[in-house]
C-alpha positions in Angstrom: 135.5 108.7 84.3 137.2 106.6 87.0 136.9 102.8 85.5 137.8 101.7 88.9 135.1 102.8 90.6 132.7 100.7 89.6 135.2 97.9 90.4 135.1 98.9 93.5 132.2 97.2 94.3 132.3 94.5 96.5 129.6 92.0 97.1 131.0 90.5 100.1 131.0 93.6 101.7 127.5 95.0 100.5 126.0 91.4 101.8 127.4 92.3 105.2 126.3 96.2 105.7 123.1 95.0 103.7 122.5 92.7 107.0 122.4 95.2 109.7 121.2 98.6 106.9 118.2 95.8 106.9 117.4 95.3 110.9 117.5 99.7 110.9 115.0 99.8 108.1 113.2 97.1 109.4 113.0 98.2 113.1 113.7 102.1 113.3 111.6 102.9 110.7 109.0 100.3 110.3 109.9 100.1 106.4 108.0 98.4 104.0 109.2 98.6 100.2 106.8 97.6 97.4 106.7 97.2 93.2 110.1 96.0 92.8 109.2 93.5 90.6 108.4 96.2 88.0 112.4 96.4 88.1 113.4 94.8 84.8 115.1 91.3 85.7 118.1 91.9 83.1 120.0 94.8 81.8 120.9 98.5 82.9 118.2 100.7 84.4 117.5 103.9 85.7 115.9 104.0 89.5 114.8 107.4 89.9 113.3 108.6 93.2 112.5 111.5 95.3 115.0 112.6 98.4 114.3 112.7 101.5 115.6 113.3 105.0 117.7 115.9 105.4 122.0 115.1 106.2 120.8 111.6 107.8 118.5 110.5 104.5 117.8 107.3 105.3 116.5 106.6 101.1 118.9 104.0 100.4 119.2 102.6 103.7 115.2 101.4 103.4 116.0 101.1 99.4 118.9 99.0 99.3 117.9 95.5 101.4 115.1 95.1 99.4 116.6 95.4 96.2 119.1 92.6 97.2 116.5 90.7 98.5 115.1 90.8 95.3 117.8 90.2 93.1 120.3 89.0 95.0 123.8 89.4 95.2 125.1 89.3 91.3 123.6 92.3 90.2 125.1 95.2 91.2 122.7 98.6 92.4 124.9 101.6 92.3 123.9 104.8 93.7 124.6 108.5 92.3 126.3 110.7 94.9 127.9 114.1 95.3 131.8 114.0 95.3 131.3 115.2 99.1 129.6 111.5 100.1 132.8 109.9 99.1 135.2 111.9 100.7 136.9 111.2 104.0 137.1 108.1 105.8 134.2 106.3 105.1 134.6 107.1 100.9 136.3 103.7 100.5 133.6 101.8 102.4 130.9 104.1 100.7 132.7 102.9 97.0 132.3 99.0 98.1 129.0 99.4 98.6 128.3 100.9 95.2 128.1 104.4 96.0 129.8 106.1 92.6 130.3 109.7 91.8 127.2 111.6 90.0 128.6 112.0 86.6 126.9 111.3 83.3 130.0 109.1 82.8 129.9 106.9 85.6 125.8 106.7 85.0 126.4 105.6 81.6 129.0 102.9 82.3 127.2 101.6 85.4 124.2 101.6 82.8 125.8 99.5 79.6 126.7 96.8 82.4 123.4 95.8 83.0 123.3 97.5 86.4 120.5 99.2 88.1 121.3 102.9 89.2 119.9 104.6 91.5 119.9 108.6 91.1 117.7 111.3 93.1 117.6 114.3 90.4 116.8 116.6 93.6 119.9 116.3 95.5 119.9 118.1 98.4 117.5 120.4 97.2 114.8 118.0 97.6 116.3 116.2 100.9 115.9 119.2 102.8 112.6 120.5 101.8 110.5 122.2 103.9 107.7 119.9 106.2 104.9 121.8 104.6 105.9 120.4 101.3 106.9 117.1 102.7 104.6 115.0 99.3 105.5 117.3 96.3 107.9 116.0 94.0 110.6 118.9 92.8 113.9 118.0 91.3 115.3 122.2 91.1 114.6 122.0 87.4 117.6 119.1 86.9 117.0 117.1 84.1 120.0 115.4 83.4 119.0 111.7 84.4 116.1 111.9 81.5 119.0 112.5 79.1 121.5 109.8 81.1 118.6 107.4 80.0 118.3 108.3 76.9 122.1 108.0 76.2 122.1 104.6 77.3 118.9 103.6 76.2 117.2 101.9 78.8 114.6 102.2 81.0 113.5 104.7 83.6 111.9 103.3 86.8 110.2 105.9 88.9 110.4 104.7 92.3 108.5 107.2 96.1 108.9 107.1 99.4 107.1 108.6 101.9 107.9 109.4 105.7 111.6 110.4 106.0 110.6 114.0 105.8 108.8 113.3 108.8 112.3 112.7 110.6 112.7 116.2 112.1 110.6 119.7 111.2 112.7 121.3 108.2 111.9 124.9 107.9 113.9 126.2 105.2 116.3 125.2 102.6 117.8 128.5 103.5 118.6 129.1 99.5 118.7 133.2 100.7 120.8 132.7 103.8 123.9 130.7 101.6 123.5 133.5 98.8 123.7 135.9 101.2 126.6 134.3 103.3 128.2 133.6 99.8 128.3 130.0 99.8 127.3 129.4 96.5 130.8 130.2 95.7 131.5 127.2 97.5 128.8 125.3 95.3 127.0 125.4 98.4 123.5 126.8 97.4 121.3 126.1 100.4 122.2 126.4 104.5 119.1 124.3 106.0 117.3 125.2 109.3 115.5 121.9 111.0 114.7 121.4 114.8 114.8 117.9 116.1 116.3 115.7 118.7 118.7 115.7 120.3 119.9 119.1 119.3 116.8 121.2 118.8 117.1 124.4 116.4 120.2 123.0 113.6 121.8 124.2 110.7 122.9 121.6 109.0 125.1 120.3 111.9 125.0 119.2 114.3 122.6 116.5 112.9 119.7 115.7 115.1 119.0 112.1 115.0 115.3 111.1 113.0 112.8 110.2 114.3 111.3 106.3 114.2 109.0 107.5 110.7 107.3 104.6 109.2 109.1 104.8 105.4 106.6 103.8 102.4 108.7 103.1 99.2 107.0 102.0 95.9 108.5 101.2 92.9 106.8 102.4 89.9 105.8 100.4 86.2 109.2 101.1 84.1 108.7 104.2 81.4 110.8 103.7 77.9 111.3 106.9 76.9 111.7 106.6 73.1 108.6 104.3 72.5 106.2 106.6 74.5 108.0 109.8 73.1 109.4 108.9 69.7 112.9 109.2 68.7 113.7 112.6 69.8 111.7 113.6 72.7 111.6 116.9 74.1 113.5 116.6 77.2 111.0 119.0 79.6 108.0 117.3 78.2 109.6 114.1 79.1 110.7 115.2 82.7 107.2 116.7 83.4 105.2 113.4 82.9 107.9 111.1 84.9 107.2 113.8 87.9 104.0 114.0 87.5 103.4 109.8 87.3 105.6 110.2 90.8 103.4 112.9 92.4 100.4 111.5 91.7 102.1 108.3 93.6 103.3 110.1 96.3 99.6 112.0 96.8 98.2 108.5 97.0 100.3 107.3 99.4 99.8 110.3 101.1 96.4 110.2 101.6 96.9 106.5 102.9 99.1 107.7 105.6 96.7 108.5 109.0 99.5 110.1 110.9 102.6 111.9 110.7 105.7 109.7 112.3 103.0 106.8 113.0 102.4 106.4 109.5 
């Protein structure tokens, strides 16, 4: 683990994109972020959510300015990311705004700080899936955050948002098309197709721009693991109720959604 990377986080800097990430969740997409107040005041957490979006997932965009607004500016919330995020030019900018690589390591440093961290189990996986299953809750079977909070003993804090799927029509993770093209070689396991705006019909790029979706995001009541599962839970029985407190979130907010963009 890279110490440095969670030095890299720079408040200044995260007050500053914070401003305008704020007036694009605010105005583009009508956000409105509840339940963060079931976000334990003091020590490390676990923020685990569902993905959504596609290439342009606007999760932490809605996510992050409310979290600050809440807590302000001396707690730090890192996020979880594929090594692929930070590369390139904007990997240093991503890195001051606490955006760390997705490694048990990082998670558990960032944890024993008394930071919040923000993970999505489902990757890409769940950011591009398909319209029709837009509200179900599917992390590919990962399970590694349950034992990341386990390790470092705190909290998990289920958190959903609803509407960014909404964004453009996804059609297919396209999990056939990269085994067939023999991507997964390239730890690429899925080739999405979407059609939206600008661009129409898109596979992965060039990225159509989303839609103005109204984004719903709740934050969940906290779960501790060990006193609601003893000592040495069973991992898949542990991961199974945490998605299944989420869906049952998600299908509520889901039925109080009228229509699809409008919200």
């Amino acid at each position: 683990m890279d110490d440095t990377e969670l030095d890299q986080w720079d408040p200044v800097v995260t007050r500053q994109a914070e401003s305008w990430a704020a007036a694009i969740a605010k105005w583009w997409y009508r956000s409105e972020v509840y339940g963060l107040e079931n976000i334990p005041d003091a020590g490390g957490v676990l923020v685990v959510a569902n993905h959504s979006g596609g290439m342009l997932t606007p999760d932490v965009l809605v996510f992050g300015p409310a979290f600050y607004r809440h807590f302000g500016y001396d707690r730090p919330l890192y996020t979880l990311a594929h090594y692929g995020v930070l590369l390139g030019p904007t990997g240093a900018l991503f890195r001051r705004l606490g955006v760390i690589h997705a490694s048990r390591e990082n998670a558990a440093a960032a944890l024993h700080s008394g930071a919040a961290v923000l993970v999505f189990p489902g990757g890409d996986y769940d950011a591009y899936r398909p319209t029709f299953e837009a509200n179900r809750i599917d992390f590919d079977g990962r399970t590694g955050y349950v034992r990341t909070a386990l390790a470092a003993d705190v909290p998990i804090v289920p958190t959903v948002s609803i509407g960014a799927q909404e964004s453009q029509l996804f059609l297919t993770r396209g999990n056939w098309l990269a085994k067939r093209l023999g991507l997964p070689r390239f730890r690429l396991d899925i080739l999405p197709v979407s059609i939206g705006l600008p661009f129409g019909p898109s596979v992965i790029v060039p990225p159509n721009l989303p839609l103005p979706t109204k984004i719903v995001t709740e934050v969940l009541p906290p779960i501790d693991i060990t006193a609601r599962f003893g000592p040495d839970p069973d991992i898949g029985d542990v991961d199974a109720h945490i998605r299944g407190v989420m869906q049952t979130a998600l299908d509520r907010l889901a039925a109080q959604r009228r229509f699809p963009v409008l919200g």
